[in-house]
DSSP file (Angstrom, degrees, kcal/mol; ACC not computed):
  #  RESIDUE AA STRUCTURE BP1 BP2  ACC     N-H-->O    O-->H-N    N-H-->O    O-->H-N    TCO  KAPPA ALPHA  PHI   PSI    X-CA   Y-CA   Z-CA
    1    1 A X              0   0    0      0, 0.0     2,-0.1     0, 0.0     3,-0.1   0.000 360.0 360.0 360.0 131.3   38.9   -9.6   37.1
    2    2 A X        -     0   0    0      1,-0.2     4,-0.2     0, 0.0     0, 0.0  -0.411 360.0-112.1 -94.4-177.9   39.9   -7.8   33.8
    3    3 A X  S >  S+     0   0    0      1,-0.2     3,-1.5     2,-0.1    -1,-0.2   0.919 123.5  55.4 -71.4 -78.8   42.6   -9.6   31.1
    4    4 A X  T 3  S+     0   0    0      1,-0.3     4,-0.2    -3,-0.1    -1,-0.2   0.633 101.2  63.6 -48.5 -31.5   45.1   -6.1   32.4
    5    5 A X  T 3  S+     0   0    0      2,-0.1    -1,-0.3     3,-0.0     2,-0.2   0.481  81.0  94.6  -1.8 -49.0   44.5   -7.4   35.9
    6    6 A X  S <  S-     0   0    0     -3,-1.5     2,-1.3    -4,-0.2     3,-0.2  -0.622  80.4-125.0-108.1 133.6   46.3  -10.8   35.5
    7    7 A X     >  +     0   0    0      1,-0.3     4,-0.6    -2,-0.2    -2,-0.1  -0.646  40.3 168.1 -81.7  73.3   49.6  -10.9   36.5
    8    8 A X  H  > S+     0   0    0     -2,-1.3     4,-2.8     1,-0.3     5,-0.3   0.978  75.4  55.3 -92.6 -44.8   51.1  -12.3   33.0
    9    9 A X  H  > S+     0   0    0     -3,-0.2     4,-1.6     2,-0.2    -1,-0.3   0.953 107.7  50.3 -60.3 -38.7   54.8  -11.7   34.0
   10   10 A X  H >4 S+     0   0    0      1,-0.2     3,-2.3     2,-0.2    -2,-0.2   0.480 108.8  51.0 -66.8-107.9   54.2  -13.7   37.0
   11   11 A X  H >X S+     0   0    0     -4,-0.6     4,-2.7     1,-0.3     3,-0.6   0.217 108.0  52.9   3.6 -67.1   52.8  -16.5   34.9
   12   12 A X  H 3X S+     0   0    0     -4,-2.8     4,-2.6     2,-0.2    -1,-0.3   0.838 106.6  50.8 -33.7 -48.4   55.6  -16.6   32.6
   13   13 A X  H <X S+     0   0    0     -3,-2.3     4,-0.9    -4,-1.6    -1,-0.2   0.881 108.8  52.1 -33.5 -55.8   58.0  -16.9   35.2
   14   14 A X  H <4 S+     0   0    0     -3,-0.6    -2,-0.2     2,-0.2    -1,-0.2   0.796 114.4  43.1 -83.9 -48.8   56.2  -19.6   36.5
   15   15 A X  H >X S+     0   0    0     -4,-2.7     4,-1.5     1,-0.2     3,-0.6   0.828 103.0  63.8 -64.2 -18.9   56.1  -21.4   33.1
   16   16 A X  H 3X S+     0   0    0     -4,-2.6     4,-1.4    -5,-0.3    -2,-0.2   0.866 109.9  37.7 -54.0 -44.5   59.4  -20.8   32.3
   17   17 A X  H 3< S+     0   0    0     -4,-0.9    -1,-0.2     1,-0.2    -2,-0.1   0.097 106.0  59.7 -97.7  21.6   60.7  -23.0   35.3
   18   18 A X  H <> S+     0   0    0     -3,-0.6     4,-1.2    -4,-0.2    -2,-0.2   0.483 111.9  45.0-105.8 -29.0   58.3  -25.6   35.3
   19   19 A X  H  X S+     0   0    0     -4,-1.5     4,-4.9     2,-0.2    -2,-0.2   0.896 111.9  57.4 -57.7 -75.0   59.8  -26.2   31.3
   20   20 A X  H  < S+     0   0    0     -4,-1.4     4,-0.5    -5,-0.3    -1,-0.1   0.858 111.7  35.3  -2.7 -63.7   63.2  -25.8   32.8
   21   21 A X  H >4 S+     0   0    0      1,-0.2     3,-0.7     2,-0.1     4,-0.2   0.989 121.6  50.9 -74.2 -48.8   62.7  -28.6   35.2
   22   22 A X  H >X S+     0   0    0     -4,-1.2     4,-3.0     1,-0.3     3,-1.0   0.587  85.6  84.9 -35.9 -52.5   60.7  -30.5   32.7
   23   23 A X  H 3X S+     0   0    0     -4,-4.9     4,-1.7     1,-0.2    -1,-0.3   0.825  87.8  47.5 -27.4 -74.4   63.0  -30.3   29.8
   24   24 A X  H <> S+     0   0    0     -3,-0.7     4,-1.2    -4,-0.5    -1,-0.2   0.582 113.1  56.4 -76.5  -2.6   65.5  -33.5   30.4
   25   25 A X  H <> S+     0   0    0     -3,-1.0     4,-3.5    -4,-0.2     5,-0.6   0.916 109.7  41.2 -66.9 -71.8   62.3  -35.5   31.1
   26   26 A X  H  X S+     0   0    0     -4,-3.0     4,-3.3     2,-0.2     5,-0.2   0.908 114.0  53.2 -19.2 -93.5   60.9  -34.7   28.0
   27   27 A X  H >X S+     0   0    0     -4,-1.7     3,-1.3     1,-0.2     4,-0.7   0.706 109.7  45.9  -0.8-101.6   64.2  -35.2   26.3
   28   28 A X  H >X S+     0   0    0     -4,-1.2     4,-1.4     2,-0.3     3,-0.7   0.770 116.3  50.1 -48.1 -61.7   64.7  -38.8   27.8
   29   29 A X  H 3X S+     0   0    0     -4,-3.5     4,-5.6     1,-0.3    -1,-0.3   0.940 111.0  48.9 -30.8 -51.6   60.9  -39.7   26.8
   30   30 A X  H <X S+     0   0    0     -4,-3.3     4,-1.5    -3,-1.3    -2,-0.3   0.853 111.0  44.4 -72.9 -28.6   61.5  -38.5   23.7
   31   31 A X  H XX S+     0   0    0     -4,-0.7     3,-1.7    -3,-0.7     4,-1.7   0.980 120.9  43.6 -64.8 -83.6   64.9  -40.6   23.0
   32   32 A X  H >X S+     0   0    0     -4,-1.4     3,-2.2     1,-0.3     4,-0.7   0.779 109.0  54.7 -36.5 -79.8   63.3  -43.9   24.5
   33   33 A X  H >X S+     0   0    0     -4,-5.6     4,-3.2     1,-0.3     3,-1.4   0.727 114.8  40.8 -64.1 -31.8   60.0  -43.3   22.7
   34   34 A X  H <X S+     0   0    0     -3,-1.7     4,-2.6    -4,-1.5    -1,-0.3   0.907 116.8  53.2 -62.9 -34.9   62.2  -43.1   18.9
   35   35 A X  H << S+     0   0    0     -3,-2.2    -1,-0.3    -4,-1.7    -2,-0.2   0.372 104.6  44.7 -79.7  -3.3   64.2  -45.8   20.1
   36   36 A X  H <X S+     0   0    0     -3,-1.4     4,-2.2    -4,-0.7     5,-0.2   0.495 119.9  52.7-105.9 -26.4   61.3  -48.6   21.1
   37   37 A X  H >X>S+     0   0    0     -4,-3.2     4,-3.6    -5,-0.4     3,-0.8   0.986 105.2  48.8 -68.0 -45.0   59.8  -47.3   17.3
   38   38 A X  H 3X5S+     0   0    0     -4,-2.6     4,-2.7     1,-0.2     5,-0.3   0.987 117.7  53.4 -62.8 -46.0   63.1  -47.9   15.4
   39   39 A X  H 345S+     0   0    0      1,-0.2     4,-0.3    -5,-0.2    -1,-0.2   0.769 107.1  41.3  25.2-103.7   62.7  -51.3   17.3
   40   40 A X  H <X5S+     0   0    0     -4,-2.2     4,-1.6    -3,-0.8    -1,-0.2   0.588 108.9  54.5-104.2  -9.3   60.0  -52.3   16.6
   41   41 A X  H  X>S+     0   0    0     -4,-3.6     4,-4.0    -5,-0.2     5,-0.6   0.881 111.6  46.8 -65.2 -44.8   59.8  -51.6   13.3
   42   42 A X  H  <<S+     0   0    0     -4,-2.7    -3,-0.1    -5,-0.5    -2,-0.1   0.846 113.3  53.3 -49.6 -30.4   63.1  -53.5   12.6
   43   43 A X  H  >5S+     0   0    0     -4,-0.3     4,-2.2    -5,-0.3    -1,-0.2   0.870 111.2  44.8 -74.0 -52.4   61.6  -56.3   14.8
   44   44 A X  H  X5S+     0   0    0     -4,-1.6     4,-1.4     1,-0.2     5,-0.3   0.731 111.1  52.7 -63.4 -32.5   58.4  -56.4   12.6
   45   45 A X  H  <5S+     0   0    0     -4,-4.0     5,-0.4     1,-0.2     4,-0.4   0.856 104.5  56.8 -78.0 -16.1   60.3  -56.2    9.2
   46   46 A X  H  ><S+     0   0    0     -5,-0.6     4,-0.7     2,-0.2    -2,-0.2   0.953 108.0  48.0 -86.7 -16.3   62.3  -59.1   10.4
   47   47 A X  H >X S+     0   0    0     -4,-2.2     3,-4.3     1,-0.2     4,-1.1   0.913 108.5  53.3 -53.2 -91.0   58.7  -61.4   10.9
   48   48 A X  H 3X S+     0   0    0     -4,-1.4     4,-0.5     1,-0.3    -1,-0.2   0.732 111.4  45.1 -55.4  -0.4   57.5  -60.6    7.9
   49   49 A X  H 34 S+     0   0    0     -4,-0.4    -1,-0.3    -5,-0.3    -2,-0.2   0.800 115.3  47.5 -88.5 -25.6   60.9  -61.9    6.2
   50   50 A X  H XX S+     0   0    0     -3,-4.3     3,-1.9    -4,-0.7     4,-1.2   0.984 116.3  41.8 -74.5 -53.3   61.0  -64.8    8.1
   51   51 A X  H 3< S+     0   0    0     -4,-1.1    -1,-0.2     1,-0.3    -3,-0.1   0.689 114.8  49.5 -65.2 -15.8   57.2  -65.6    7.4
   52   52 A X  T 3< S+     0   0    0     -4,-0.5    -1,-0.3    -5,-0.4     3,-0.2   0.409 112.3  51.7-106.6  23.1   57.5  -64.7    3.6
   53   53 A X  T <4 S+     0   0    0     -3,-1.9     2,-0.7     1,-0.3    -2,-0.2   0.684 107.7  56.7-110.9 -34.2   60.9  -67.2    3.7
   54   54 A X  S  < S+     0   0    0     -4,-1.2    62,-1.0    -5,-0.0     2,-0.3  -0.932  82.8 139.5-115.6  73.4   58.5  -70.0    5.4
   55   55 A X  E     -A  115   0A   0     -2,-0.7     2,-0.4    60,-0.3    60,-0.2  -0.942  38.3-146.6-134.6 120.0   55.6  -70.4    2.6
   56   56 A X  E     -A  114   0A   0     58,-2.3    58,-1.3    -2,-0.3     2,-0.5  -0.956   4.2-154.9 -79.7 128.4   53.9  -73.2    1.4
   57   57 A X  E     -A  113   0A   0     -2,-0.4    78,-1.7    56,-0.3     2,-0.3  -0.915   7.2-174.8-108.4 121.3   52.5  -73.9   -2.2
   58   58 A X  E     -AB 112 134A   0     54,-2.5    54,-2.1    -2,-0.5     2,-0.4  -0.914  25.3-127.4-119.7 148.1   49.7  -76.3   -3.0
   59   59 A X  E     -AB 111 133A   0     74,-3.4    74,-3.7    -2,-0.3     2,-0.5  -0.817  16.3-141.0 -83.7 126.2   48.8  -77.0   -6.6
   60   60 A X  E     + B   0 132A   0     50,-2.1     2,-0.7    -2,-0.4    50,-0.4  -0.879  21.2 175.6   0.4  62.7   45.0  -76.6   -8.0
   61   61 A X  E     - B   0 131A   0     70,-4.1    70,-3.8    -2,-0.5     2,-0.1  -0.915  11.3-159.9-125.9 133.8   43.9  -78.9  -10.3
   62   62 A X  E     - B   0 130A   0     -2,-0.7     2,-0.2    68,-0.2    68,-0.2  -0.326  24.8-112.0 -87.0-175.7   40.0  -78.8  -11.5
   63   63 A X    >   -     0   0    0     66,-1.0     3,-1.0    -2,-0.1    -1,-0.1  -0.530  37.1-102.3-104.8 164.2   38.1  -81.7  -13.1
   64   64 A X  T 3  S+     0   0    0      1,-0.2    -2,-0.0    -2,-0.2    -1,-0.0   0.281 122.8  48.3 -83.7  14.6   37.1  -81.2  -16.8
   65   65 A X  T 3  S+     0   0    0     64,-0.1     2,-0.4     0, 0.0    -1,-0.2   0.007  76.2 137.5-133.4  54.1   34.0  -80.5  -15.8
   66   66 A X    <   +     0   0    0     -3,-1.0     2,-0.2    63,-0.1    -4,-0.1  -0.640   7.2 146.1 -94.8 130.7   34.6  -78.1  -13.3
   67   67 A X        -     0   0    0     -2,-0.4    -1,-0.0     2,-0.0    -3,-0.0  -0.666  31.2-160.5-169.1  87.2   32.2  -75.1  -13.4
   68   68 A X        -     0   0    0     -2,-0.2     2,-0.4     1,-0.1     5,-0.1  -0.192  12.3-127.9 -59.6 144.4   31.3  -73.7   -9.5
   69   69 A X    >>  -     0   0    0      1,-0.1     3,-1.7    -2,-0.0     4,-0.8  -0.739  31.2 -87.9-107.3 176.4   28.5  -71.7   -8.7
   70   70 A X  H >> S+     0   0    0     -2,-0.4     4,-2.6     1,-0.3     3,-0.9   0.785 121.8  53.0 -33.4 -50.2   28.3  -68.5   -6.9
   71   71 A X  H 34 S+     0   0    0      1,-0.2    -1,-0.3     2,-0.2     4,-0.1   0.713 110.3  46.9 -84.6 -22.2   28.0  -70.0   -3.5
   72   72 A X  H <4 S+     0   0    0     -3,-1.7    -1,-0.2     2,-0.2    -2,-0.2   0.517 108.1  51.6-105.2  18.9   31.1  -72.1   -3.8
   73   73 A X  H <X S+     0   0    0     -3,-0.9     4,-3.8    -4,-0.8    -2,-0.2   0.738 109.3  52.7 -73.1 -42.2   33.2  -69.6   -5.1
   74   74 A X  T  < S+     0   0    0     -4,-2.6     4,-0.4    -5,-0.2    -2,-0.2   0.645 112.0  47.3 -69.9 -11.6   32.0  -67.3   -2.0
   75   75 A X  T  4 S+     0   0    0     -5,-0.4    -1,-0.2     2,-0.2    -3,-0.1   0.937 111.5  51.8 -80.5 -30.6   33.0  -70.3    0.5
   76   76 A X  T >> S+     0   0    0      1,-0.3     4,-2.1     2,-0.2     3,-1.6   0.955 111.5  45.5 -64.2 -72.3   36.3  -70.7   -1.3
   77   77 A X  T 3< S+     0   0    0     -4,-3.8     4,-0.4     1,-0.2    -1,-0.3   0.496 111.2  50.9 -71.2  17.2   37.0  -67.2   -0.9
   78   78 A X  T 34 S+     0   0    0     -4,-0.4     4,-0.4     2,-0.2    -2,-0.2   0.339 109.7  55.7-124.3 -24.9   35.9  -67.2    2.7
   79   79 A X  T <4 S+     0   0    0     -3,-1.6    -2,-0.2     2,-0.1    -3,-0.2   0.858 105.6  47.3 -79.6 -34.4   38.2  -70.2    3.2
   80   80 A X  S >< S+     0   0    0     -4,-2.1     3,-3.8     1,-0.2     4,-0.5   0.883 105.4  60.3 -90.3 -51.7   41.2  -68.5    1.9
   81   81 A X  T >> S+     0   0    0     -4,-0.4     3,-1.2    -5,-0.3     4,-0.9   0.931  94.8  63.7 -55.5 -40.8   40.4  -65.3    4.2
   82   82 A X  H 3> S+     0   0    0     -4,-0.4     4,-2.6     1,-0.2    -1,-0.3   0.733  78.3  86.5 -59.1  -4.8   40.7  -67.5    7.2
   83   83 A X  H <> S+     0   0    0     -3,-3.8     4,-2.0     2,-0.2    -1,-0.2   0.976  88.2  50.2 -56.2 -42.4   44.5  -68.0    6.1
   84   84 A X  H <4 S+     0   0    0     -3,-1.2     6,-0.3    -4,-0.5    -1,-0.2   0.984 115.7  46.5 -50.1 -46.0   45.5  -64.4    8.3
   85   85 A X  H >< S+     0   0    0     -4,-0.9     3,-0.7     1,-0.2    -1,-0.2   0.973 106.1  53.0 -69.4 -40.2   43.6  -66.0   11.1
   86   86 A X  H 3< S+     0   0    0     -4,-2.6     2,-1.2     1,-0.3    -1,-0.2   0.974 113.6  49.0 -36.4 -55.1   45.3  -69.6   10.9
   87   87 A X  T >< S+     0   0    0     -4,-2.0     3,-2.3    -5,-0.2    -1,-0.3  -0.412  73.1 159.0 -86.7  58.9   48.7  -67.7   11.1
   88   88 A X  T <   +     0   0    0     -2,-1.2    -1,-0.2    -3,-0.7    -2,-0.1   0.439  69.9  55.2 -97.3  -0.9   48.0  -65.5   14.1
   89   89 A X  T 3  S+     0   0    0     -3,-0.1     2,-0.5    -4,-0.1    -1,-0.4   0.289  83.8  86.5-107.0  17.0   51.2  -65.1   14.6
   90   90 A X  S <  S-     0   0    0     -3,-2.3     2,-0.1    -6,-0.3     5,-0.1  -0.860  88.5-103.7 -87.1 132.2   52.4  -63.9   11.5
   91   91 A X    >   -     0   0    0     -2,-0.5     3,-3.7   -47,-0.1    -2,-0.1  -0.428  43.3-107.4 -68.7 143.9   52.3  -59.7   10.9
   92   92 A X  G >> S+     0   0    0      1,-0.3     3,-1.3     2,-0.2     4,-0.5   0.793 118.5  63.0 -40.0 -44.7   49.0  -59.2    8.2
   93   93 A X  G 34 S+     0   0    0      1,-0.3    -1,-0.3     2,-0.1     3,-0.1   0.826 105.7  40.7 -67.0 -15.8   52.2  -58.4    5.3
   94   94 A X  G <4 S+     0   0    0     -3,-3.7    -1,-0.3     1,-0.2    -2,-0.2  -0.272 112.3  63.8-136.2  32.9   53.8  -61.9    5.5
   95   95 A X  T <4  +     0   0    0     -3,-1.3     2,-0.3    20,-0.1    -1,-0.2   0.264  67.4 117.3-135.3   1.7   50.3  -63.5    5.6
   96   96 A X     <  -     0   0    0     -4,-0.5     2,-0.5    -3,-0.1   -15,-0.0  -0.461  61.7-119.9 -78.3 143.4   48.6  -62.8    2.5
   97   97 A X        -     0   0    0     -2,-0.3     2,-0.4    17,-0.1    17,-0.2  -0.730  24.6-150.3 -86.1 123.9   47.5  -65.5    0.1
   98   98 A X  E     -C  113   0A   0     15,-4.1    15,-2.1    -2,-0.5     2,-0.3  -0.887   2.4-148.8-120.4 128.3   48.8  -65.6   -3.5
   99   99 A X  E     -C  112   0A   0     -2,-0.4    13,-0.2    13,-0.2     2,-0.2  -0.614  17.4-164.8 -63.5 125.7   47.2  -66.8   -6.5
  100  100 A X  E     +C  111   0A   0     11,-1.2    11,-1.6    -2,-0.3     2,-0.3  -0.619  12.1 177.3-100.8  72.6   49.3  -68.1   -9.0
  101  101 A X  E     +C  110   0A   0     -2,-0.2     2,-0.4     9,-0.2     9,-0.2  -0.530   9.9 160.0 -97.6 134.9   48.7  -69.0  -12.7
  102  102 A X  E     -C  109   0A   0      7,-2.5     7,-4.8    -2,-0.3     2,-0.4  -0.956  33.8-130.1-144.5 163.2   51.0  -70.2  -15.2
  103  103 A X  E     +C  108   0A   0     -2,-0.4     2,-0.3     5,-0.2     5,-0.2  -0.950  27.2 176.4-128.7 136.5   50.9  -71.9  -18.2
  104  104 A X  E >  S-C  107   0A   0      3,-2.6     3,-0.9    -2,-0.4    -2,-0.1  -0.991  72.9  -8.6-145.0 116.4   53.2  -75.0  -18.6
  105  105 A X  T 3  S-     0   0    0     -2,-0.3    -1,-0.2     1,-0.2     3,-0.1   0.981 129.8 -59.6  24.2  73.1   53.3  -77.2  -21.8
  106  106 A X  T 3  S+     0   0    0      1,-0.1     2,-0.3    -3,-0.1    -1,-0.2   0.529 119.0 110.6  28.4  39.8   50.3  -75.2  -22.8
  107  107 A X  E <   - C   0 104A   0     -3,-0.9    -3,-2.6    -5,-0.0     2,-0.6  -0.980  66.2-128.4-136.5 117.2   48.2  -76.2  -19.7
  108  108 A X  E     - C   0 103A   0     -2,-0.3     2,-0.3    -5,-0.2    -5,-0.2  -0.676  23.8-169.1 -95.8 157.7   47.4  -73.6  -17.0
  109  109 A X  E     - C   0 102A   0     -7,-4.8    -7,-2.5    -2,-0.6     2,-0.4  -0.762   8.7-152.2-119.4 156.7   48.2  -74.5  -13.3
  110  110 A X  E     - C   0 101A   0    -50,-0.4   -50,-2.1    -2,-0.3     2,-0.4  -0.980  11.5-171.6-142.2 126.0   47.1  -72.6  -10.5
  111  111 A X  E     -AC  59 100A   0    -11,-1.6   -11,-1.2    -2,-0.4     2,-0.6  -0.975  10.5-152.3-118.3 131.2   49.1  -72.7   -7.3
  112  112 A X  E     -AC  58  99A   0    -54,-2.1   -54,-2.5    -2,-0.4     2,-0.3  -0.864  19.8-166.6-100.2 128.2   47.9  -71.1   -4.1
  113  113 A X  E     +AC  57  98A   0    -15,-2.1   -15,-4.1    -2,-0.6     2,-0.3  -0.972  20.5 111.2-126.5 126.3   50.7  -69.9   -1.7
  114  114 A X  E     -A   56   0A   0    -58,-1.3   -58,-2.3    -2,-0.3   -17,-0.1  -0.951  52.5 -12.6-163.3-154.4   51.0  -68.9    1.8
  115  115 A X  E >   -A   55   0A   0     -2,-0.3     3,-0.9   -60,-0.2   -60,-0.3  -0.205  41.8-136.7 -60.5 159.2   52.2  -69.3    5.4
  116  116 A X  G >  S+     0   0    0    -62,-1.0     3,-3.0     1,-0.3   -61,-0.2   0.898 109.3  64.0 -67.2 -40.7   53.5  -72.5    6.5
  117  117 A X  G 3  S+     0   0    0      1,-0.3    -1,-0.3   -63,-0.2     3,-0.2   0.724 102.4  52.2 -58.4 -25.2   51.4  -71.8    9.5
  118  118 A X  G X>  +     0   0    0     -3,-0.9     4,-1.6     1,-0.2     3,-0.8   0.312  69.8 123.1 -83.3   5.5   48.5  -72.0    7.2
  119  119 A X  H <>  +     0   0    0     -3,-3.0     4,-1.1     1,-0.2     5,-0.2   0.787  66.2  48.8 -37.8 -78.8   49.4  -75.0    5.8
  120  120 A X  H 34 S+     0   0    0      2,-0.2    -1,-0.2    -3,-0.2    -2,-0.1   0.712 113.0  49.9 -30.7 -39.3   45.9  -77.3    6.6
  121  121 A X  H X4 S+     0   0    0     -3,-0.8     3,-4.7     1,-0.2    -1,-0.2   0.899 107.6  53.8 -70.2 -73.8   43.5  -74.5    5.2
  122  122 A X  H 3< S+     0   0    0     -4,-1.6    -2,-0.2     1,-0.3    -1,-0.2   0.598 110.2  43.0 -23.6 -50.5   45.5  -74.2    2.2
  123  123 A X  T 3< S+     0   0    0     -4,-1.1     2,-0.6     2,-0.1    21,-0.3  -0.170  86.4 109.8 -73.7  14.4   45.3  -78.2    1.3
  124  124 A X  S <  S-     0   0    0     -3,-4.7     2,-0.2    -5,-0.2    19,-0.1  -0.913  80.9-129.4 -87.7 125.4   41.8  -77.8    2.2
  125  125 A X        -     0   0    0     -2,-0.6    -2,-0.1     1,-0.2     3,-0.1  -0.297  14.5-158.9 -79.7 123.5   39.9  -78.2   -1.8
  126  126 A X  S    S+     0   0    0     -2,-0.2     2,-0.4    -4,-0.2    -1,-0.2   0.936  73.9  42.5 -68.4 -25.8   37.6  -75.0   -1.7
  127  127 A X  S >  S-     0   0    0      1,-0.1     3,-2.4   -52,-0.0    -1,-0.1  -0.879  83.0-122.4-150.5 140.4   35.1  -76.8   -4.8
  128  128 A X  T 3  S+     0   0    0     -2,-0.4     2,-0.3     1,-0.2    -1,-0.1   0.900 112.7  47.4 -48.6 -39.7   33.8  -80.6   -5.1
  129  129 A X  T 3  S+     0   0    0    -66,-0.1   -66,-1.0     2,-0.1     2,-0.3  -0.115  96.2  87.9-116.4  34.2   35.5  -81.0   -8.7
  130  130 A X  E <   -B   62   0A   0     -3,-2.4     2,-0.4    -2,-0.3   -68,-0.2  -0.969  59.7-155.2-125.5 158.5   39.3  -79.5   -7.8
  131  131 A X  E     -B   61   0A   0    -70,-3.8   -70,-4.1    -2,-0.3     2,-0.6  -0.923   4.5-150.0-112.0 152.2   42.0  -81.6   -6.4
  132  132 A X  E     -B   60   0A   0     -2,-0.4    11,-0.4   -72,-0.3     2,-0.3  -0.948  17.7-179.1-130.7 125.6   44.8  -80.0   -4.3
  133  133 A X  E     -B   59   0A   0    -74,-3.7   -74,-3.4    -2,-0.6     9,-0.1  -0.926  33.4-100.7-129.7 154.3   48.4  -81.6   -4.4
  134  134 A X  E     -B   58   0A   0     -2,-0.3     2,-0.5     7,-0.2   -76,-0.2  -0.154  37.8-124.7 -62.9 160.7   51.2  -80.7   -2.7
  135  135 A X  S    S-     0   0    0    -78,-1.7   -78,-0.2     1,-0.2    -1,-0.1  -0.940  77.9  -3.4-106.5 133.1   54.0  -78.7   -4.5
  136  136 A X  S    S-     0   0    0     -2,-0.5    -1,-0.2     1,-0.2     3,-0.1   0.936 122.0 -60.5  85.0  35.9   57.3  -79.4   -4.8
  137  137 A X  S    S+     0   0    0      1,-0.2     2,-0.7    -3,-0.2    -1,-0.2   0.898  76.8 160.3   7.5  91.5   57.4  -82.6   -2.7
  138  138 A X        +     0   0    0      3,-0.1     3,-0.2     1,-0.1    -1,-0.2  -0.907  12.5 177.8-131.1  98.7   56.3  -81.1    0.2
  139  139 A X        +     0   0    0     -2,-0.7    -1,-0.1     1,-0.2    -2,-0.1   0.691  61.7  76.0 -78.7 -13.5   55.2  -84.0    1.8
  140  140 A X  S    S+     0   0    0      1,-0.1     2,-0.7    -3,-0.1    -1,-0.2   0.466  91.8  63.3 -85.0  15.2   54.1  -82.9    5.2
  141  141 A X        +     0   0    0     -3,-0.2     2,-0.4   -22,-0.0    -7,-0.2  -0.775  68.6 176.8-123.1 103.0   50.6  -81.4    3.6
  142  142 A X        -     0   0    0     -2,-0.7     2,-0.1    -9,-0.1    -9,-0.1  -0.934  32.5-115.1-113.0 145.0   48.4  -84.4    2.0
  143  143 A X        -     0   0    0     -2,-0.4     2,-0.6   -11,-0.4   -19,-0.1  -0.476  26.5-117.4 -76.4 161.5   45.1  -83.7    0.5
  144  144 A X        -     0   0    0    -21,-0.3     2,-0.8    -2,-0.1    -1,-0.1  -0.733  37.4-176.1-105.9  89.0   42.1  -85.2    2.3
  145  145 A X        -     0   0    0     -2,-0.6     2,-0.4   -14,-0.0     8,-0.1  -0.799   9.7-158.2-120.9 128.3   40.2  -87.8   -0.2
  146  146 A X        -     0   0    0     -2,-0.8     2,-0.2     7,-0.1     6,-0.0  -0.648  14.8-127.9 -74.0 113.4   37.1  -89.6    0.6
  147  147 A X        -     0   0    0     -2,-0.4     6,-0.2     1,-0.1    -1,-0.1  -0.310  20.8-138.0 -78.2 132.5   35.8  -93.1   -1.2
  148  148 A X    >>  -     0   0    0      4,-0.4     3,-5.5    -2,-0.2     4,-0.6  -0.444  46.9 -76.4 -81.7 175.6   32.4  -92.8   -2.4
  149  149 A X  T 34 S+     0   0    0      1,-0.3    -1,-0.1     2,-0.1    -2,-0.1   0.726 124.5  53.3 -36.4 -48.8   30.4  -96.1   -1.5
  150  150 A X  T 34 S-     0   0    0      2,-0.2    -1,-0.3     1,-0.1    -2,-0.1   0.258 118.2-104.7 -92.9  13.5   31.7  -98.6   -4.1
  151  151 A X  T <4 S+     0   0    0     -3,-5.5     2,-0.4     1,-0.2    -2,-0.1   0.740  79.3 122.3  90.2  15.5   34.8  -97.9   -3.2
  152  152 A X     <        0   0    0     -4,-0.6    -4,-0.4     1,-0.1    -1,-0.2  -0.978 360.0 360.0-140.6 141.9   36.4  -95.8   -5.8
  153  153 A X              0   0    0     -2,-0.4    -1,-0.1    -6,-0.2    -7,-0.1   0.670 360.0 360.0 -59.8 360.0   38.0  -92.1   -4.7
């Protein structure tokens, strides 16, 4: 069969009313499908408002001889990545962990912030020589301290 052969006005025809019928299907898809994005975007911005409204802050504080090494900086930061998972129902924007330094009667503080859902990791001390206290009498998070033998923390 050559291409002048082929019956292209019939073909046409034949797509032309298979669009036809097709059309208010299309149409309808297409309405629903804009209307489950606008949605769910609206749905998603209003998690992440809720979650970045619902935060906790623990305070930092190191020892004066606090000097980590490599491997318990990488653990630290390997605890703090497990905050997204902790909070597995929070969307990824309104689950990131924020670092916070400020300097306050010439002393800097370092506050670590994130979801409430994350609370426990957060108040977990990443490094032997840091203490972590709540902020901001937020009483339901206490850090976890352990008495060495003779009986002082």
């Amino acid at each position: 069969m050559s291409l002048p052969d082929l019956p292209v006005d019939e073909l046409l025809a034949q797509l032309q009313t298979v669009l036809r019928a097709a059309a208010p299907y299309v149409l309808a898809l297409s309405v629903l499908g804009a209307a489950f994005w606008v949605w769910w975007t609206i749905r998603r911005a209003a998690l992440v408002r809720e979650a970045l409204a619902d935060r906790v802050q623990v305070e930092v504080i190191p020892t004066a001889t606090f000097d980590p090494s490599e491997g318990e900086v990488g653990r630290w930061a390997r605890q703090l990545g497990r905050v997204h998972y902790a909070a597995a129902s929070v969307p990824a924007r309104g689950s990131a962990v924020r670092l916070r330094y400020t300097a306050e009667d010439g002393k800097m503080r370092c506050y670590i912030e994130g979801p409430a859902a994350a609370a426990a990791i957060l108040a977990m001390p990443g490094f032997a020589e840091v203490e972590v206290r709540t902020h901001h009498g937020q009483s339901d998070i206490r850090p976890v301290r352990f008495t060495s033998p003779g009986g002082t923390p």
